[in-house]
C-alpha positions in Angstrom: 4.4 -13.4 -11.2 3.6 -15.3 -8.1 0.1 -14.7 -5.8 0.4 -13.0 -3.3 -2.5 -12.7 -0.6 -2.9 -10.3 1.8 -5.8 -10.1 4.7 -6.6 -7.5 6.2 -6.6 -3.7 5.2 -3.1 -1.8 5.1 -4.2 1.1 3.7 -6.7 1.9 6.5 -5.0 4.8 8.6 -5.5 5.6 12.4 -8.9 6.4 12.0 -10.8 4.5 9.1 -11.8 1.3 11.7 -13.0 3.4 14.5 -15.7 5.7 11.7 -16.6 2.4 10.4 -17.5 1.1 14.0 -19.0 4.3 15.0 -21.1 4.3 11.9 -22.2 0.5 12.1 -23.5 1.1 16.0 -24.9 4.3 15.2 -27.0 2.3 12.1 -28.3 0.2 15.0 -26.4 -3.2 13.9 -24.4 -3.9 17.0 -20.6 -4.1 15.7 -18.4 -5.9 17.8 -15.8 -3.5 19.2 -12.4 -4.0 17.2 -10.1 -6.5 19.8 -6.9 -4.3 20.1 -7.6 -1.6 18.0 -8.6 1.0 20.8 -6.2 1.2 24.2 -7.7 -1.2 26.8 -10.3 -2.0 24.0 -12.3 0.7 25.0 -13.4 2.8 22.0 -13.6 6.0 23.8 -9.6 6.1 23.7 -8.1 7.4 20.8 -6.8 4.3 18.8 -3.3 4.0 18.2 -1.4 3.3 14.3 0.6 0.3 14.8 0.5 -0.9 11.2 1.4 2.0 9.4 5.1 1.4 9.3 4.3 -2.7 8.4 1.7 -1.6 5.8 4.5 1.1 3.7 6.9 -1.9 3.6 4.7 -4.1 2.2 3.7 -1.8 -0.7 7.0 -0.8 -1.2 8.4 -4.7 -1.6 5.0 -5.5 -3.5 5.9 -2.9 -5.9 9.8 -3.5 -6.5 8.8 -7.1 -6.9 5.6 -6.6 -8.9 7.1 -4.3 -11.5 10.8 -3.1 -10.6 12.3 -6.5 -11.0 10.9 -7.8 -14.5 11.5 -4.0 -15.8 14.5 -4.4 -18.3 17.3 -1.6 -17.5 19.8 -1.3 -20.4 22.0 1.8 -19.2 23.9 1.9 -22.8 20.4 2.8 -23.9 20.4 5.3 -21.4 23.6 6.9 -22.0 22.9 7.0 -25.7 19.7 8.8 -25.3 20.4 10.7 -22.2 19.9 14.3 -23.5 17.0 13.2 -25.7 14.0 15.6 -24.0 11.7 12.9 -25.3 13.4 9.9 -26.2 10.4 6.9 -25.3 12.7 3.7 -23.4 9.8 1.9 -24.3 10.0 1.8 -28.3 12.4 -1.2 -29.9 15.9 0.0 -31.3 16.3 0.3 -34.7 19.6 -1.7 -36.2 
């Protein structure tokens, strides 16, 4: 499988940066405000979800790719065994 890098945090949603931000100033360490995260990079607007689209189709692609792809499909083993309540794909067929 190849290596695929990723920077940055997809699964944050709307609101994870901002508590982090809020929590770091209120701890007295002087965070730099997030550059484009909050309208007019003021952090009393409400920030806005740009990523969250980008970030589903990434995990979507990393997971067809990741597993999906290199997972053997054999539909006659399907058919055989398709009223089998709990048939395991997984197991090797006997000849």
């Amino acid at each position: 499988m190849r290596e695929i890098y990723l920077f940055g945090h997809l699964e944050y949603d709307r609101k994870t940066l901002a508590w982090e931000y809020e929590r770091d100033k209120e701890e007295g360490l002087k965070p730099n405000l997030p550059q484009n995260y909050f309208p007019e990079n003021d952090d009393k607007n409400k920030p806005k979800s740009t990523w969250a689209s980008a970030a589903s189709l990434f995990f979507s692609n990393w997971l067809n790719y990741a597993f999906y792809q290199g997972t053997p499909y054999l539909g006659e083993r399907l058919s055989q065994h398709l009223n089998e309540e709990n048939y395991d794909f997984n197991q090797k067929e006997q000849k």
